[in-house]
C-alpha positions as a Python dict, from the first residue, in 0.01 Angstrom:
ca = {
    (1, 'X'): (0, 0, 0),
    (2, 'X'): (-69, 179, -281),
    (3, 'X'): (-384, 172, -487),
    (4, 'X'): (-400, 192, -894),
    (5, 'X'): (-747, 292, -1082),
    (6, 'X'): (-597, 156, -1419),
    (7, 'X'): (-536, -189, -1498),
    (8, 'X'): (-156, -298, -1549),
    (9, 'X'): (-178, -471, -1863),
    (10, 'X'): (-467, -221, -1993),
    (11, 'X'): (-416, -195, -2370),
    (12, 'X'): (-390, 177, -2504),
    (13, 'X'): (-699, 352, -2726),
    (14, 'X'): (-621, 248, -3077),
    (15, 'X'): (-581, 562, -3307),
    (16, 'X'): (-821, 362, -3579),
    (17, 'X'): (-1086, 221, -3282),
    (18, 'X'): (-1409, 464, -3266),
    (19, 'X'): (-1527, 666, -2948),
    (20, 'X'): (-1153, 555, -2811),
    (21, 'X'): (-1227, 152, -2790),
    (22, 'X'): (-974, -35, -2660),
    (23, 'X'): (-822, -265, -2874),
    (24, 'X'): (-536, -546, -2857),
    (25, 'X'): (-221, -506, -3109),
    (26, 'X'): (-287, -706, -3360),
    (27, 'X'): (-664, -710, -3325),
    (28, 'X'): (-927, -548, -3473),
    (29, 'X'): (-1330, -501, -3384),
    (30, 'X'): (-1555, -726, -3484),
    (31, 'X'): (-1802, -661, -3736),
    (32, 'X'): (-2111, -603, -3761),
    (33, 'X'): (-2067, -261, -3576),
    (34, 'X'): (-2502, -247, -3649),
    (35, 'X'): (-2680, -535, -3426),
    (36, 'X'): (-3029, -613, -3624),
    (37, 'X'): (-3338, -510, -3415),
    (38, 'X'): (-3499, -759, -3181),
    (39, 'X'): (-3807, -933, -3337),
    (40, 'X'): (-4037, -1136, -3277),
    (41, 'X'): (-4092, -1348, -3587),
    (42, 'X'): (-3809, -1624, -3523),
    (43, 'X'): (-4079, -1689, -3204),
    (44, 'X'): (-4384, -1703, -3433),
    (45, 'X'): (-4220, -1905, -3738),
    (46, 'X'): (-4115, -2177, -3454),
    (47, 'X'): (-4511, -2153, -3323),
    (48, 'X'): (-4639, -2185, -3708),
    (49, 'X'): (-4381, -2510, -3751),
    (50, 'X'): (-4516, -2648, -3397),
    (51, 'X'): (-4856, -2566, -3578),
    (52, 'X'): (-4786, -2757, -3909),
    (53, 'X'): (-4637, -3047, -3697),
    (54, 'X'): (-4951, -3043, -3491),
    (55, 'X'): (-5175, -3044, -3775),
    (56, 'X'): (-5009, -3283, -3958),
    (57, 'X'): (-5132, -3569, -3694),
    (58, 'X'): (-5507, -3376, -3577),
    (59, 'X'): (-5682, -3148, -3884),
    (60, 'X'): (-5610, -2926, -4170),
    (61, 'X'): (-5765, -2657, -4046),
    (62, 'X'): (-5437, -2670, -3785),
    (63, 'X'): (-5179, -2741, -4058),
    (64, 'X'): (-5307, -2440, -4222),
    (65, 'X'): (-5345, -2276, -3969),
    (66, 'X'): (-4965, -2341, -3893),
    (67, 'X'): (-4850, -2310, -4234),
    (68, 'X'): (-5004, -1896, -4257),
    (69, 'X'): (-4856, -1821, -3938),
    (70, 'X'): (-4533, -1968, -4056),
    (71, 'X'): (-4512, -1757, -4424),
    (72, 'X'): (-4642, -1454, -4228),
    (73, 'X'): (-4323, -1503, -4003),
    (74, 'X'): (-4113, -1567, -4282),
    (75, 'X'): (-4241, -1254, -4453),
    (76, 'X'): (-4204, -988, -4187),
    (77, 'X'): (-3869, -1105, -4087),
    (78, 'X'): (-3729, -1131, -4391),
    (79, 'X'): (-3921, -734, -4448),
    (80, 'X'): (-3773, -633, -4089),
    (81, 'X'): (-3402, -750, -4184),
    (82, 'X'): (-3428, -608, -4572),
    (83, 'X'): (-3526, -287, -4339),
    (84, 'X'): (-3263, -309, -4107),
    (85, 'X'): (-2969, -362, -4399),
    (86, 'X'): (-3077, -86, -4588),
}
């Protein structure tokens, strides 16, 4: 028995594919090549909308509370991916 280290069906380096990527005939890579940073304003704009929601049946102080921590989230995300685009 004889033992193979490359695949049978492996598809060949594409000339146009970067750092020799493998790629099917007929495909091409997807795009974006440039993943946005992780952040962590997706996880505070969902705590500001609990916040509103919260404050919406309790006090105002908690609705406004929940309503700066949502804009803040808002505003550095949208800053982080203006950042990450440019």
């Amino acid at each position: 028995m004889t033992t193979t280290t490359e695949a049978p069906h492996a598809p060949a380096p594409s000339p146009g594919a970067p750092e020799g990527r493998r790629v099917r005939t007929g495909w091409s890579l997807p795009l974006p090549d440039r993943v946005p940073r992780p952040t962590w304003s997706p996880a505070a704009l969902a705590l500001g909308i609990v916040g509103v929601a919260l404050g919406l049946v309790t006090n105002w102080i908690v609705l406004a509370a929940g309503g700066a921590v949502s804009l803040a989230a808002i505003a550095v995300w949208i800053r982080e991916l203006r950042h990450d685009l440019a």
